[in-house]
LOMARTI-176750 format. One record per residue (C-alpha): x, y, z; residue number from 1; residue in three letters. Coordinates in steps of 0.05 Angstrom, whole numbers. Layout:
<sites>
X:Y:Z:NUM:ALA
...
</sites>
This chain:
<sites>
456:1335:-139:1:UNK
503:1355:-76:2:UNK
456:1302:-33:3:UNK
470:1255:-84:4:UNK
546:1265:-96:5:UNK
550:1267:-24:6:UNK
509:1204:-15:7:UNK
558:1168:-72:8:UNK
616:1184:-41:9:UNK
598:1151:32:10:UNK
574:1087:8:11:UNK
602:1073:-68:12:UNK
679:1074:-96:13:UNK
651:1111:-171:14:UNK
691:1150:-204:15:UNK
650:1213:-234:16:UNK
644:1185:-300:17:UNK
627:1117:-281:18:UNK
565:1152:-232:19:UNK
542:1188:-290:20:UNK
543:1122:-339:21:UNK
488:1098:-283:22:UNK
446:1148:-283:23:UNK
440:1146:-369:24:UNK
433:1070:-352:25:UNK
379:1074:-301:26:UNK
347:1128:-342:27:UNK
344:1077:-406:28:UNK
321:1022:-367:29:UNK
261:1069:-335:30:UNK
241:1090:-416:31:UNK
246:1016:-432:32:UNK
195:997:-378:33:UNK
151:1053:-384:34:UNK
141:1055:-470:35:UNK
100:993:-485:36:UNK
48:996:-443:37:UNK
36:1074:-455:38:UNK
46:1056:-528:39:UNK
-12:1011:-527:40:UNK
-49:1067:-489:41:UNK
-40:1114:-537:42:UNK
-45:1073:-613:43:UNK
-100:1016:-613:44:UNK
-81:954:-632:45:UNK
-124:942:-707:46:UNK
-159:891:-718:47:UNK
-131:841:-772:48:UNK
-154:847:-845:49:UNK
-203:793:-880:50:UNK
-134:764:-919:51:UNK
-93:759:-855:52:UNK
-155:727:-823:53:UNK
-163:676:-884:54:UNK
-85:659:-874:55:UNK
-92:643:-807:56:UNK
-147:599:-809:57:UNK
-108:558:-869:58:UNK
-43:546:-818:59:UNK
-96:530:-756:60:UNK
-127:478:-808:61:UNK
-56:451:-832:62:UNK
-32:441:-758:63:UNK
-99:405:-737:64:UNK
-83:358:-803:65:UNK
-10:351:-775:66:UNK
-32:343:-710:67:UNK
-81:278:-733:68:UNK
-27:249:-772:69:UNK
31:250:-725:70:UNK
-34:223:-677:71:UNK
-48:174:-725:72:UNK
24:142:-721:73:UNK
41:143:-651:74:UNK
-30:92:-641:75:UNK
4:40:-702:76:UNK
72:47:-660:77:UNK
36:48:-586:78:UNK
-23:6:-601:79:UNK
5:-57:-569:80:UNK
27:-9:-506:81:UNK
-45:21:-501:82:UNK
-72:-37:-501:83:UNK
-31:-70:-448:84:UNK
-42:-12:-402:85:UNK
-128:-15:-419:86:UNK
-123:-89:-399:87:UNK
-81:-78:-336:88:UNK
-137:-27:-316:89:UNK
-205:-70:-318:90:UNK
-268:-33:-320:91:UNK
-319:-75:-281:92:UNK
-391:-100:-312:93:UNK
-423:-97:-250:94:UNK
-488:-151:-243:95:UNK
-525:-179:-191:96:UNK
-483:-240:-149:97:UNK
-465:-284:-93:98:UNK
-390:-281:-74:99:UNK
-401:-354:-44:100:UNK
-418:-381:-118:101:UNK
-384:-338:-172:102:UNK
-320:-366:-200:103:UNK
-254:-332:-222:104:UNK
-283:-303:-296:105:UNK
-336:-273:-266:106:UNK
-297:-240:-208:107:UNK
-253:-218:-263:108:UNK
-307:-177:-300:109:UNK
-330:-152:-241:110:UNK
-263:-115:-238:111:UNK
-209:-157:-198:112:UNK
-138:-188:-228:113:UNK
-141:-257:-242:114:UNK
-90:-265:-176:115:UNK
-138:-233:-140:116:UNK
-204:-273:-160:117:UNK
-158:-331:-149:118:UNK
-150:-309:-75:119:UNK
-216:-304:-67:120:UNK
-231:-370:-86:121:UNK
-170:-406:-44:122:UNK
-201:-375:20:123:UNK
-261:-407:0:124:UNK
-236:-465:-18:125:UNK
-206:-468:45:126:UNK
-270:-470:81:127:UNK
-279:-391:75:128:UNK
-358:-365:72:129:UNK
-386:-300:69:130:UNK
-447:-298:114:131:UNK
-461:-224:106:132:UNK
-440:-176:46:133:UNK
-390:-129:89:134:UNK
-345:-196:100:135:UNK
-334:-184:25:136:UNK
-305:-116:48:137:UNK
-262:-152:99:138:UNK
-224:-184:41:139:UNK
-151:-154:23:140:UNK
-164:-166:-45:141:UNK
-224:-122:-56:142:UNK
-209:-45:-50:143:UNK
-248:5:-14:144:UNK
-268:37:-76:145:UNK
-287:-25:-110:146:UNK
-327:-52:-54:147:UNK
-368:13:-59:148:UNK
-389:-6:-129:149:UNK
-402:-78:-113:150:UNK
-437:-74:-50:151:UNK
-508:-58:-87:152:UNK
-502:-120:-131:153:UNK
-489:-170:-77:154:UNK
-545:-220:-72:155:UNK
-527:-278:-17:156:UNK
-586:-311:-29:157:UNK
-588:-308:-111:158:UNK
-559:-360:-166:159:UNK
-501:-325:-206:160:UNK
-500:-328:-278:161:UNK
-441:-370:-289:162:UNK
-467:-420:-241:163:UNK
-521:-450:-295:164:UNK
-467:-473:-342:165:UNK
-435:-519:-301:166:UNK
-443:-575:-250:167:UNK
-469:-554:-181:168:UNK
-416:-558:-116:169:UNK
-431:-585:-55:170:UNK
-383:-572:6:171:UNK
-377:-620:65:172:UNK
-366:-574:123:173:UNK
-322:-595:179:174:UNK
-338:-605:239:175:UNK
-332:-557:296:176:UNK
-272:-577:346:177:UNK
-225:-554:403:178:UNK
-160:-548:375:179:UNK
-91:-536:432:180:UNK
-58:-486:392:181:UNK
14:-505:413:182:UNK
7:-584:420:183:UNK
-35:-595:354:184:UNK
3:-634:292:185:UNK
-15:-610:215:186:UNK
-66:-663:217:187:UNK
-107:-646:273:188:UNK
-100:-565:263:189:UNK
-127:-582:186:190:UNK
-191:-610:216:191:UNK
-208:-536:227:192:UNK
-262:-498:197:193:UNK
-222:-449:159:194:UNK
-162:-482:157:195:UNK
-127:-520:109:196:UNK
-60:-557:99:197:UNK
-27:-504:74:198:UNK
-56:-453:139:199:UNK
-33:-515:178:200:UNK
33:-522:147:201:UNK
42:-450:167:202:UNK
14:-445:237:203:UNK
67:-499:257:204:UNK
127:-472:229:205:UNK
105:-402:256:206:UNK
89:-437:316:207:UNK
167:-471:319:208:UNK
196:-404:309:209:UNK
170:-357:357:210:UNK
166:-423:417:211:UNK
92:-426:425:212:UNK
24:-380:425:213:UNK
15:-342:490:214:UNK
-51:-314:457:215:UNK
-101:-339:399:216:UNK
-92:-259:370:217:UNK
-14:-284:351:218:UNK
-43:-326:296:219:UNK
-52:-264:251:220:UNK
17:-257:256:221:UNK
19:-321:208:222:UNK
27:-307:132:223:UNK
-46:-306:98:224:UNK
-90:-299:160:225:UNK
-124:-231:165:226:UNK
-174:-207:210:227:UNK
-231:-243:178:228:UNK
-201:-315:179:229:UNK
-179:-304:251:230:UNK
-251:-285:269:231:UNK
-276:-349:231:232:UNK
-229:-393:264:233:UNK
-213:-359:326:234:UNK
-273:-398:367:235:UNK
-244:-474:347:236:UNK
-173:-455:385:237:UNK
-146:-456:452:238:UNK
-84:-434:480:239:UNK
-48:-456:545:240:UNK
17:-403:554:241:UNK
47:-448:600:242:UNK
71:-491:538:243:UNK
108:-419:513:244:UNK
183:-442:497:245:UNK
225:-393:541:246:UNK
297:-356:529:247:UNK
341:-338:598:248:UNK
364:-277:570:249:UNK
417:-272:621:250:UNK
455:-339:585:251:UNK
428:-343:524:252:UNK
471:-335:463:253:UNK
465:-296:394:254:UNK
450:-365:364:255:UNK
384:-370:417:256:UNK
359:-312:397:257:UNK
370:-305:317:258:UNK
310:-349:306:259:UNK
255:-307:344:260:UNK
218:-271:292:261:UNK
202:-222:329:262:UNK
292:-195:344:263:UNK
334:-170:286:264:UNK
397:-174:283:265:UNK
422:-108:312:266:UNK
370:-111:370:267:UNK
402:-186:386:268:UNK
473:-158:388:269:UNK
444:-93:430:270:UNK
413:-142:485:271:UNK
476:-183:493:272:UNK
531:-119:491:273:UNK
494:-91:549:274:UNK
494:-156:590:275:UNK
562:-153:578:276:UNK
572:-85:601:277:UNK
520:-77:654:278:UNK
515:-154:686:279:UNK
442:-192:676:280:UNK
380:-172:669:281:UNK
342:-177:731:282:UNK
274:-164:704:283:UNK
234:-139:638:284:UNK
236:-73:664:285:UNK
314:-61:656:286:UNK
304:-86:579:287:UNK
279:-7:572:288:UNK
352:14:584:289:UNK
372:-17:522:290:UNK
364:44:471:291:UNK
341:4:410:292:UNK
296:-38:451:293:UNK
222:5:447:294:UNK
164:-7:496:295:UNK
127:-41:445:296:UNK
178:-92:430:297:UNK
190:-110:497:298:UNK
114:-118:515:299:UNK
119:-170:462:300:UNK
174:-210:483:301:UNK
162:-211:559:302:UNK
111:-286:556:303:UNK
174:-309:520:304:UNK
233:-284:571:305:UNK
265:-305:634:306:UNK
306:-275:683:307:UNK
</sites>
């Protein structure tokens, strides 16, 4: 008790009778912890009687009833909400097909949106085929997971079912040309296998904006032409970068720039504040002192820059 006194006075303010109110606390809190589980040690839980069993199992029965009920109402007031949320999830009914033939109800039971069936069927109509069944996969309209179901049903060769019903299609093909990229009108780029007014339509504004294609791989930049439609059309292009519309960075204003989809508006105001500050630009290289600028970027705009 000395060591403990002694202990108490060098590190706590207690008075004696405040020390001692500890200790009885401590003490309690020690019994508390210690009784139940040497209780249960000691007298054996029973087991219940054959009456309290009986009442349990008629409260277990009248919550299960409850339970059903309260069930019962939430479908009548959800039911419309349920069913929403079922439709909105399709479960395909997967059957043997050919992507180049099916139309938009039977892409729809085999698990895509209407929207998304109807994509499918504007890049055909566009000139679009599938030659082999992984250009299905291709498609940014057909999930990973769904192609994995789908890819044992596809049949290139086989009539689908919904074809018998209705009148058979035939498609003209175009004919394979030479397009120039950055000299061709609407007219002449639509004559493209692949391509149709609308990709034309697009190709030239796109075309306006950035000042010209110094490669045929900038024509994915255009809204609506993946990786698969470039491949398909890639072959009918050419592209002469001498044609490329070029900005002298060194005199060109905020107004020359603001229309170049590939600047914002913060990295336009960065290029001309340091001209400003620093004098021109004397090559691409210096463009890397401009801290918003990144390599990337810059590799991009050099066919379009002079100096």
């Amino acid at each position: 008790m000395q060591v403990i006194r002694k202990w108490r006075n060098n590190y706590f303010e207690f008075s004696k009778s405040q020390f001692n109110g500890l200790l009885v606390l401590f003490t309690l809190i020690c019994v508390f912890a210690i009784f139940p589980p040497l209780y249960r040690a000691l007298v054996p839980l029973q087991p219940p009687t054959s009456e309290e069993q009986s009442a349990l199992l008629k409260l277990e029965l009248a919550g299960v009833s409850e339970s059903a009920q309260k069930g019962y109402t939430n479908q009548r007031s959800y039911g419309s909400q349920d069913r929403r949320r079922v439709s909105e999830k399709r479960i395909p009914s997967l059957f043997y097909f050919d992507p180049n033939l099916i139309g938009q109800e039977s892409w729809q039971q085999l698990g895509l949106s209407e929207k998304q069936a109807q994509a499918i069927l504007n890049y055909r109509s566009k000139g679009g085929v599938f030659r082999k069944a992984s250009d299905l996969k291709k498609m940014y309209t057909i999930r990973p997971e769904l192609y994995q179901q789908l890819e044992p049903f596809i049949r290139m060769e086989a009539v689908s079912a919904d074809r018998s019903d209705r009148p058979a299609q035939t498609f003209q093909p175009k004919e394979i040309i030479m397009v120039a990229l950055n000299t061709a009108d609407t007219l002449e780029l639509d004559r493209i296998r692949g391509i149709g007014k609308v990709f034309a339509r697009r190709i030239v504004a796109y075309r306006e904006q950035i000042g010209g294609f110094h490669q045929k791989e900038q024509l994915m930049e255009v809204f609506g032409i993946d990786s698969l439609k470039f491949q398909e059309i890639k072959g009918q292009v050419s592209v002469d970068p001498a044609l490329v519309r070029k900005i002298n960075i060194n005199t060109a204003s905020a107004a020359d720039f603001k229309r170049h989809p590939y600047l914002r508006y913060q990295q336009i105001n960065a290029l001309i504040a340091y001209r400003k500050q620093h004098g021109n630009y004397s090559n691409i290289a210096d463009l890397n002192r401009v801290a918003i600028m990144t390599p990337q970027l810059i590799e991009k705009l050099a066919p379009y820059l002079i100096f």
